[in-house]
C-alpha positions as CSV (number, residue, x, y, z in Angstrom):
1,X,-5.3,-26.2,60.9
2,X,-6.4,-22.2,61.5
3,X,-3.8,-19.6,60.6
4,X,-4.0,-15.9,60.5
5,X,-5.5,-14.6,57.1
6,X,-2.4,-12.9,56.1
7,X,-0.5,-15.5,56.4
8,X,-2.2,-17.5,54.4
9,X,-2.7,-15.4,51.6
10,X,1.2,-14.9,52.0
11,X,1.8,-19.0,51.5
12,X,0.0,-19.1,49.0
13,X,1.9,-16.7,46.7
14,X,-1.1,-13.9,46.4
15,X,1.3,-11.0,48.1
16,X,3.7,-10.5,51.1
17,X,2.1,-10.4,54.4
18,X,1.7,-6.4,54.7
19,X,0.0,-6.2,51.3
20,X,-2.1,-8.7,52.1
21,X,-3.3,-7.0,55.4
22,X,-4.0,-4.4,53.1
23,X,-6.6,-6.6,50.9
24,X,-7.9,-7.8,54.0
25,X,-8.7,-4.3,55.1
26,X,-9.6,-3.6,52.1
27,X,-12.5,-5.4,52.1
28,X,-11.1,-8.0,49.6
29,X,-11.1,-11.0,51.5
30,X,-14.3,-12.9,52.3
31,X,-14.4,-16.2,54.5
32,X,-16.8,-18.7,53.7
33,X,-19.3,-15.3,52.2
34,X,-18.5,-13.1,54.7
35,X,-16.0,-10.1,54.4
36,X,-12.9,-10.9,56.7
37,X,-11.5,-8.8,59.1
38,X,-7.9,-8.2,60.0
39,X,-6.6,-10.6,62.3
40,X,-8.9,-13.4,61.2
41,X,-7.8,-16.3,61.0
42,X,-9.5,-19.5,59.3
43,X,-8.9,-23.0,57.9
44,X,-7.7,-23.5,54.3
45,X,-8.6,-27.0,54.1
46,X,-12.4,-26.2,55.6
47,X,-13.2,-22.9,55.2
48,X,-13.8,-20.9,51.8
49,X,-11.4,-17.8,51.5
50,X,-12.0,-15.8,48.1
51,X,-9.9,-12.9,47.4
52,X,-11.8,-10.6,44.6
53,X,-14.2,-13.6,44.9
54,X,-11.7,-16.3,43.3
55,X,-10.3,-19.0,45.0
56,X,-6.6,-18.6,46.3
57,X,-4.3,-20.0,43.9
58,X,-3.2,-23.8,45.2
59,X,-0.2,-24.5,47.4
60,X,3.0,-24.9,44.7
61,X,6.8,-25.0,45.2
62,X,8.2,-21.7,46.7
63,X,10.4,-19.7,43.6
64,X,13.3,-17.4,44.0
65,X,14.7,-14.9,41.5
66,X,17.0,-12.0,41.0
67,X,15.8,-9.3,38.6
68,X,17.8,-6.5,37.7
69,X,15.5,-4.0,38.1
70,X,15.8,-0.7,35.4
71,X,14.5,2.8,36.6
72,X,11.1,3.2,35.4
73,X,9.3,0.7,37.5
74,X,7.6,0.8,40.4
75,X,8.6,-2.2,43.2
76,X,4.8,-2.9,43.5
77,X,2.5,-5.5,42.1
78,X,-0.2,-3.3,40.7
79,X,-0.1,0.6,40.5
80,X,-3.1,2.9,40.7
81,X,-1.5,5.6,39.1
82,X,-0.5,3.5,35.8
83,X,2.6,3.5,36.2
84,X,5.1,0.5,35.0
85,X,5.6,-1.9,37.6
86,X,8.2,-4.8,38.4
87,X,5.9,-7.1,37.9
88,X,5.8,-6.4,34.0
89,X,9.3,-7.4,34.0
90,X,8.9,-10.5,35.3
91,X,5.7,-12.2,33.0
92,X,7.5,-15.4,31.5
93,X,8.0,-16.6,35.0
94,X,5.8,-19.5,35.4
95,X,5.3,-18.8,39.5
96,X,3.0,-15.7,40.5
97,X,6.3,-13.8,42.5
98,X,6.0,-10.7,44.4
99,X,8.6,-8.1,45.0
100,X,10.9,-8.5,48.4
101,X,11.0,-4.8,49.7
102,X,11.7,-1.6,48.1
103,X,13.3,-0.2,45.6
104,X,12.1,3.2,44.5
105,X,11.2,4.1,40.7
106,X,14.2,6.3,39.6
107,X,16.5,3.7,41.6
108,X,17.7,0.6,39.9
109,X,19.7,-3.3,40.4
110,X,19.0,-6.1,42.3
111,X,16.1,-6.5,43.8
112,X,14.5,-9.9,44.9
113,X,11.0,-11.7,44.3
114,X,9.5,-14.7,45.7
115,X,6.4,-16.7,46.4
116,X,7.2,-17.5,49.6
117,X,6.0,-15.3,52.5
118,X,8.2,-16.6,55.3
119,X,11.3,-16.0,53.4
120,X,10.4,-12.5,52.3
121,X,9.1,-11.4,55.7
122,X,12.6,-12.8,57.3
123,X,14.1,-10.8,54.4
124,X,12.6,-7.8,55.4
125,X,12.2,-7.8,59.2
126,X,14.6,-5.0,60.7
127,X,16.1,-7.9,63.4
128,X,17.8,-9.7,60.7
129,X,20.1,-6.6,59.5
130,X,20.7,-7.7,55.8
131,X,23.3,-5.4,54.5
132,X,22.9,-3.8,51.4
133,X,25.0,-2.4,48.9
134,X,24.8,0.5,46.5
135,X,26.8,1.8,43.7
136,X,26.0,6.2,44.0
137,X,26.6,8.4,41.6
138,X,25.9,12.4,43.3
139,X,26.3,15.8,42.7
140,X,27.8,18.2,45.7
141,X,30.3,16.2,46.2
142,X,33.7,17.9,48.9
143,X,36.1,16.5,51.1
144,X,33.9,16.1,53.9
145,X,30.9,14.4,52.3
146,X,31.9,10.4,53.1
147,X,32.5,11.5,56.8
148,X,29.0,13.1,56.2
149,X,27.6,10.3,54.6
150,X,29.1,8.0,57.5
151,X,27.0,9.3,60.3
152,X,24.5,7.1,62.2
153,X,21.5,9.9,61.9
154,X,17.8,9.6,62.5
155,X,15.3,8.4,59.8
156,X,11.5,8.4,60.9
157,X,12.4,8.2,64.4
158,X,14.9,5.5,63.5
159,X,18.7,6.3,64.0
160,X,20.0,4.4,61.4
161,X,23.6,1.6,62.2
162,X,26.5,3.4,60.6
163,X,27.1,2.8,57.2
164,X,29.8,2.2,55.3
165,X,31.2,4.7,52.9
166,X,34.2,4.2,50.0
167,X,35.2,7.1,47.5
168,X,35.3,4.9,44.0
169,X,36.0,8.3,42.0
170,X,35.3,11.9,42.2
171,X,35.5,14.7,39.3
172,X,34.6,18.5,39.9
173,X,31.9,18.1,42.3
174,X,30.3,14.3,41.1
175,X,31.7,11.5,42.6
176,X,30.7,7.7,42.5
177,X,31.1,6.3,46.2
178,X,30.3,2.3,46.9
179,X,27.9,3.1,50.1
180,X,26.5,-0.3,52.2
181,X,23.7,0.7,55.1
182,X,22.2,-2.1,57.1
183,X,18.7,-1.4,57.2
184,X,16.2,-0.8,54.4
185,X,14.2,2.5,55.1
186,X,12.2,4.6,52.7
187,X,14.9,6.1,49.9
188,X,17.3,5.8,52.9
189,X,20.3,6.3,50.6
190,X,18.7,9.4,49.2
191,X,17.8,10.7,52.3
192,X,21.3,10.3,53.9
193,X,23.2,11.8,50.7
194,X,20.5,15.2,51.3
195,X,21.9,15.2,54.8
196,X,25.3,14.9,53.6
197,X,24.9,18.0,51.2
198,X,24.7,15.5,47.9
199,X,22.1,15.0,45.4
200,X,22.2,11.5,44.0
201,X,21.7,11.4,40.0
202,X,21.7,7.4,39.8
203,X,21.7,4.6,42.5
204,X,22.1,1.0,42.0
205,X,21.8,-2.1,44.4
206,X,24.5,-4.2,43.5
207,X,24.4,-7.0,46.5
208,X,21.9,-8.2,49.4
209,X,23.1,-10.2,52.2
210,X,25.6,-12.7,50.4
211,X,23.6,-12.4,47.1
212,X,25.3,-10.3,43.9
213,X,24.1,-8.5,41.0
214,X,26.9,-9.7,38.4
215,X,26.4,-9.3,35.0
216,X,22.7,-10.2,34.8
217,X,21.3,-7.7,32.0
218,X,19.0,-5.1,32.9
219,X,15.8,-6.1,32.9
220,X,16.3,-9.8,32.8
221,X,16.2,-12.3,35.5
222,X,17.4,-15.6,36.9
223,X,16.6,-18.1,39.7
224,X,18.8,-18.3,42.4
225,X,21.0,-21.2,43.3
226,X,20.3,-23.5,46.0
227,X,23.3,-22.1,47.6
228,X,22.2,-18.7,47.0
229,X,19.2,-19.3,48.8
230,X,20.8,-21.4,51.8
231,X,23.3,-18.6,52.0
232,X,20.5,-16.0,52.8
């Protein structure tokens, strides 16, 4: 049976569908000795697909897991720059996971990784609206910065779905505020605390959809539940 390229390379635990595109376009991929082209699609059972020139790794059972990201690491699978990445975190897990969205180096919390491409890209994909939660500490902080912060603006072109805003504690300027937002655009939180007049010193994902952080240590992980995962 013929599928596109990236999805295959996304079933078979190699990245999520929009990094594979990128090793497709990349030059990466060849199909049967040729170098693919994006949009491509071929037939896993009859056709040869190399990626670096190895064979794709064989179909296994799809894994879940919650690490509790630290700051420090970057949410990619490699980094040109040399910089630590998530995937350093997550070695002693016997499936080859990938990271399920963003979140940025200086942030840190919950942040989910999978091998399977369907779940992440339903994960990500802007019509599903998974809220997410965020514990931020900021600088700047007056009286008008949560009905600031509380404003539907525009991101990229995007106007963001109001968010919702709770004081948790606030002390000569800082505060600590427990901010959900509903999409998941570039350091969105950041961005909205600069429009609100607030620079954020430390953020932290504490919940996705119906998934929590609890107490998991940082820089440990766990598989999630078969409820977890039905729950999402």
């Amino acid at each position: 049976m013929t599928e596109r390229l990236q999805k295959i390379l996304s079933g078979r635990g190699v990245a999520s569908r929009r990094a594979a595109e990128k090793m497709i376009t990349d030059g990466r991929v060849t199909v049967n000795g040729r170098i693919a082209l994006l949009g491509e699609s071929a037939d896993p059972e009859k056709d040869e697909i190399l990626l670096d020139g190895s064979m794709l790794p064989s179909v296994s059972e799809n894994v879940y897991i919650l690490l509790h990201k630290p700051r420090g690491y970057v949410t990619t699978v490699s980094d040109d720059r040399g910089r630590k990445t998530v995937m350093e975190l997550v070695q002693d897990c016997p499936a080859r996971v990938y990271p399920v969205g963003r979140l940025d180096m200086d942030s840190e919390g919950l942040l989910l990784m999978t091998n399977d491409g369907a779940f992440a890209n339903a994960m990500m994909h802007p019509r599903h609206n998974v809220n997410k939660t965020y514990e931020v500490w900021v600088t700047g902080y007056h009286n008008a910065s949560p009905a600031l912060l509380a404003r539907p603006i525009t991101l990229d072109d995007y106007t963001i779905r109001k968010p919702e805003v709770r004081l948790l504690w606030q002390d000569s300027g800082k505060a600590k505020l427990l901010v959900t937002i509903h999409e998941g655009r570039n350091r969105q939180i950041r961005r909205m605390c600069e429009a609100a007049q607030m620079q954020v010193y430390r953020l932290r994902r504490i919940s996705e959809g119906s998934l929590k952080l609890g107490d998991l240590p940082l820089g440990k992980w766990r598989y999630l539940t078969k409820e977890e995962i039905a729950d999402l």
